[in-house]
C-alpha positions as CSV (number, residue, x, y, z in Angstrom):
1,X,-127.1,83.4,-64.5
2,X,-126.5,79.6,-64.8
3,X,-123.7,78.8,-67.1
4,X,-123.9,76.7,-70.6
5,X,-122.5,75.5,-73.1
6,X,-123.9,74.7,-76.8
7,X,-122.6,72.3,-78.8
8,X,-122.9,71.8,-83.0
9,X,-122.2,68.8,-84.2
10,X,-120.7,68.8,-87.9
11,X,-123.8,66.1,-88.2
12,X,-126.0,68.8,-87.6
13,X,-127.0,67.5,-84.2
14,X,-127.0,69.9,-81.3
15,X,-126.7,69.4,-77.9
16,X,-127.0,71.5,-74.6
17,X,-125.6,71.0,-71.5
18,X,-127.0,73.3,-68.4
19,X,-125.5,73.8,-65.4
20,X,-121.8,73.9,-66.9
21,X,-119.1,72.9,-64.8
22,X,-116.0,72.0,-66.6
23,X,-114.1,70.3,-69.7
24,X,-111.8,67.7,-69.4
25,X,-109.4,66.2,-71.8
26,X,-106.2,63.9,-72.1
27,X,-103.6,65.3,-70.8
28,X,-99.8,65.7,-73.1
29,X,-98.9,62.6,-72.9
30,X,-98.4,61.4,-69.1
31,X,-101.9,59.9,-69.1
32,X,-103.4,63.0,-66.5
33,X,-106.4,64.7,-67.5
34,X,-106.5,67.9,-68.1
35,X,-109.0,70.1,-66.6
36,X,-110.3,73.3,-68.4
37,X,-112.3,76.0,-66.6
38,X,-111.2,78.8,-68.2
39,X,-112.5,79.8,-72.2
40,X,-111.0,83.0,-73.3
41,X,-108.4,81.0,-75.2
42,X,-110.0,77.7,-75.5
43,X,-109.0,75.6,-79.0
44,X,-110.7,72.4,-80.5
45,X,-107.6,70.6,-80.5
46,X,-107.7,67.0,-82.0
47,X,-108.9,65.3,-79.0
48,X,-112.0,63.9,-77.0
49,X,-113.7,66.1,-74.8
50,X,-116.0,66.0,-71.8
51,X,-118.3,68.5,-71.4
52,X,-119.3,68.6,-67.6
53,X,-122.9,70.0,-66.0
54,X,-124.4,69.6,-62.8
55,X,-126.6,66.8,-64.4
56,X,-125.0,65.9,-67.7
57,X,-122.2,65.1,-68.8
58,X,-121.0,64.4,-72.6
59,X,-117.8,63.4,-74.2
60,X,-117.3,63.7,-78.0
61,X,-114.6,64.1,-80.1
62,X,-113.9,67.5,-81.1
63,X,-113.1,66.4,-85.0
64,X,-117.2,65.9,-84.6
65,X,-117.8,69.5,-83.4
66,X,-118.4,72.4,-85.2
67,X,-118.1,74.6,-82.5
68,X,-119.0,75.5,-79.3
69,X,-120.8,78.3,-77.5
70,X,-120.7,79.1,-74.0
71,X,-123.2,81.4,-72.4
72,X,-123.5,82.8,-68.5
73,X,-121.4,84.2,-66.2
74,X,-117.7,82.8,-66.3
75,X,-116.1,85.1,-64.0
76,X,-116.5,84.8,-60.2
């Protein structure tokens, strides 16, 4: 099964992006991104996001999100 990840925007807007990859996110403070692949103990820390798909790819701030869902296989 393809992975996915829902997004709800406090706004009300929703957005899907198929074919989930990866989240990046600035990094603690030595200008690095940091790259999240992993969810089990993912946070919506004050920070902009970048939700990465095969085909999309959408950065927001996660003060705008209400939250996430991520659906599909995330073990390999």
């Amino acid at each position: 099964m393809d992975k996915s990840v829902y997004i709800s925007l406090k706004s009300g807007k929703e957005i899907l992006v198929d074919n989930f990859q990866y989240i990046t996110s600035p990094g603690y403070g030595d200008g690095k991104m940091t790259k999240v692949e992993e969810f089990e103990e993912f946070y919506l820390y004050d920070k902009m996001l970048t939700f990465v798909g095969k085909n999309d790819i959408v950065s927001l701030s996660s003060t705008d999100i209400e939250f996430v869902k991520f659906s599909g296989s995330f073990t390999e």
